[in-house]
C-alpha positions in Angstrom: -10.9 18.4 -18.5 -8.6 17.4 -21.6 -6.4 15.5 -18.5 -9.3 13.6 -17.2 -10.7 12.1 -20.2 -7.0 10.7 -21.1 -6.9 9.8 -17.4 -10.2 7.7 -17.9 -9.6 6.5 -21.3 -6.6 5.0 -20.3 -8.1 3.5 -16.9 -10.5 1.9 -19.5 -7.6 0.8 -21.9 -5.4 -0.3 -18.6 -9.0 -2.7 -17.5 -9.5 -3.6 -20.7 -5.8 -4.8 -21.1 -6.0 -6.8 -17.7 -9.4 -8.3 -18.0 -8.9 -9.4 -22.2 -8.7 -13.4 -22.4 -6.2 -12.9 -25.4 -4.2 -10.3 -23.6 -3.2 -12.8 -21.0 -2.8 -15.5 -22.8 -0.4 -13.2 -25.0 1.6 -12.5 -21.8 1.7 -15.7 -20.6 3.5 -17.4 -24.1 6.7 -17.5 -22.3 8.0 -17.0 -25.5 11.9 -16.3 -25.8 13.1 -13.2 -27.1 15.4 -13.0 -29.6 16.1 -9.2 -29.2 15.8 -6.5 -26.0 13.9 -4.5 -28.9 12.0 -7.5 -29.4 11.4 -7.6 -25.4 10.6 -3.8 -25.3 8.5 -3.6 -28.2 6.4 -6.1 -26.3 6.1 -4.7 -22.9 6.5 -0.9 -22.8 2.9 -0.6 -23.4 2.3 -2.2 -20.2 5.0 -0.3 -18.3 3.1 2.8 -19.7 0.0 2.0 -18.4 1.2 0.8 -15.0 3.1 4.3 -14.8 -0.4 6.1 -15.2 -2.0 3.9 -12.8 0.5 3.5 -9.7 3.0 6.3 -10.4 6.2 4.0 -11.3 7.6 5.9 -14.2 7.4 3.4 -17.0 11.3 4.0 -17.4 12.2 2.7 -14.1 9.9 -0.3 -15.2 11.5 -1.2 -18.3 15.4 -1.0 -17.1 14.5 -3.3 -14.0 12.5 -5.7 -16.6 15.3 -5.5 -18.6 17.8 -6.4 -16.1 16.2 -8.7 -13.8 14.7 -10.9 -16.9 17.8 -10.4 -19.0 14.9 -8.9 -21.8 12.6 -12.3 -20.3 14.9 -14.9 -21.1 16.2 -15.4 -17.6 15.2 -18.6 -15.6 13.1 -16.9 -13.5 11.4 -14.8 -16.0 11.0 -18.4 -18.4 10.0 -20.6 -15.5 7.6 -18.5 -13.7 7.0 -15.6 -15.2 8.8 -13.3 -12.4 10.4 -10.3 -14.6 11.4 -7.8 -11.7 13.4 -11.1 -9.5 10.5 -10.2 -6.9 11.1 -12.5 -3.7 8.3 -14.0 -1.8 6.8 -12.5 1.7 4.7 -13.4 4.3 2.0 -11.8 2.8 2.6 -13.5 -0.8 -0.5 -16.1 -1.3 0.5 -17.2 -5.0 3.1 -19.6 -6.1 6.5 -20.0 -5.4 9.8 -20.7 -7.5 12.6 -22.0 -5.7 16.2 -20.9 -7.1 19.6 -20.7 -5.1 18.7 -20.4 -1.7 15.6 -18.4 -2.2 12.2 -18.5 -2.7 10.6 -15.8 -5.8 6.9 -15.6 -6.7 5.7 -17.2 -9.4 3.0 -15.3 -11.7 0.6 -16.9 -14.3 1.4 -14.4 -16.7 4.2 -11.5 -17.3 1.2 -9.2 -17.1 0.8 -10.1 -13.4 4.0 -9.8 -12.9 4.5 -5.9 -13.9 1.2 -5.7 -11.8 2.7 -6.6 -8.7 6.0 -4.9 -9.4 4.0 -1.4 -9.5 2.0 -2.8 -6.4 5.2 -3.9 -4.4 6.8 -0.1 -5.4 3.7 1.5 -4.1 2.6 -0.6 -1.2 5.8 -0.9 0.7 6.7 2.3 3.2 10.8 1.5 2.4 9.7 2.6 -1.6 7.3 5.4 -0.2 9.8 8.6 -0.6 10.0 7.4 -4.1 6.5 8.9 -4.7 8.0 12.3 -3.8 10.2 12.5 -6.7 9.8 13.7 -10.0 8.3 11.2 -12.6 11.0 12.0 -15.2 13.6 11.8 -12.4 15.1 8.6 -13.2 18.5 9.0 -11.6 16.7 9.6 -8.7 14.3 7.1 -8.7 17.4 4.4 -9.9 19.6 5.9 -6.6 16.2 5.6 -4.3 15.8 2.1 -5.4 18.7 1.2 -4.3 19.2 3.3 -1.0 15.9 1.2 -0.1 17.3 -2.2 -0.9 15.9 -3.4 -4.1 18.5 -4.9 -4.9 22.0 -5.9 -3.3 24.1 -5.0 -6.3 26.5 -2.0 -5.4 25.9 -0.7 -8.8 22.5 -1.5 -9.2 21.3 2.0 -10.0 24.5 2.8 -12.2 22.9 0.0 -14.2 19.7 1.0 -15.2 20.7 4.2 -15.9 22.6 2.8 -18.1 19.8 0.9 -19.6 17.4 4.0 -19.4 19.9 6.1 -21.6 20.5 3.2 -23.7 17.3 2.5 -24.6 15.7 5.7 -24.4 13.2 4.4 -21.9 13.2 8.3 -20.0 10.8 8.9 -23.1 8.1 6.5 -21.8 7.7 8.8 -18.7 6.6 11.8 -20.9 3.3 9.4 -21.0 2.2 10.5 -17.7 -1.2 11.9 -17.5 -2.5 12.8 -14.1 -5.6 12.8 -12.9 -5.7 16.7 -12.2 -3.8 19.6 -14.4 -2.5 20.6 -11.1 -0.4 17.6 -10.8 0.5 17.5 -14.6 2.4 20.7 -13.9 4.7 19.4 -10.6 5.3 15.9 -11.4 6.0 16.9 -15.9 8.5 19.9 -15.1 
């Protein structure tokens, strides 16, 4: 019981966050940052939240926003508001951002952005297995990423490891709150 009414309060928070005027327009500023704390401070609640509702651990989240943005100051993160360097597909309907050679989306906000992040993660069968792993596993999660081809750097998953253990993002998982108490004990041990 104590699980579900987290699980919906933060459903509510999670709506509330996407839906609130000033919430967008807070992350759509394209502001620079002058700090990765300042970055993180900004965004982890959002990486939270998108943990509890798509199953990304929120650690995972914030090293790849980290990386790919260089902590939002990155052209593509500045220019069109594409934190996770997320290329475009035939199924991609939004904008587009040309940059060397290739085409990325291009989001209205950051907040969309981390949105379709979790969705791409959970929607595409080549990120699937993911799901089977441990929330807190972030070495595997950082190793599956890469097996399925996030991203063509050989040490991509060496590198937000690195971040993760840096920064201390592993903690952010520890915010998971399933739906059900039965899947609070496999996916927290």
């Amino acid at each position: 019981m104590f699980f579900m009414i987290k699980k919906a309060f933060l459903l509510f928070l999670i709506i509330f966050l996407i839906s609130s005027d000033h919430a967008s327009s807070f992350f759509s500023e394209n502001k620079p940052y002058s700090t990765v704390q300042d970055y993180i401070d900004t965004f982890k609640s959002l990486a939270i939240a998108e943990m509890n509702r798509t199953g990304v651990p929120a650690s995972i989240t914030m090293a790849q926003a980290v990386l790919e943005s260089a902590y939002g100051n990155s052209e593509l993160a500045v220019n069109a508001n594409n934190h996770f360097g997320i290329k475009t597909k035939p199924d991609w309907k939004g904008e587009i951002y040309f940059k060397g050679g290739c085409y990325y989306k291009k989001y209205k906000s950051a907040l969309e952005s981390y949105i379709d992040h979790s969705n791409h993660l959970k929607t595409r069968p080549w990120y699937a297995s993911l799901f089977n792993l441990q929330i807190h596993d972030y070495y595997k999660w950082s190793y599956g990423l890469k097996k399925a081809g996030y991203a063509e750097d050989p040490v991509y998953a060496e590198k937000l490891i690195k971040l993760i253990e840096k920064y201390e993002f592993n903690y952010y998982d520890y915010y998971f709150i399933p739906a059900d108490s039965s899947l609070a004990e496999q996916k927290n041990k």
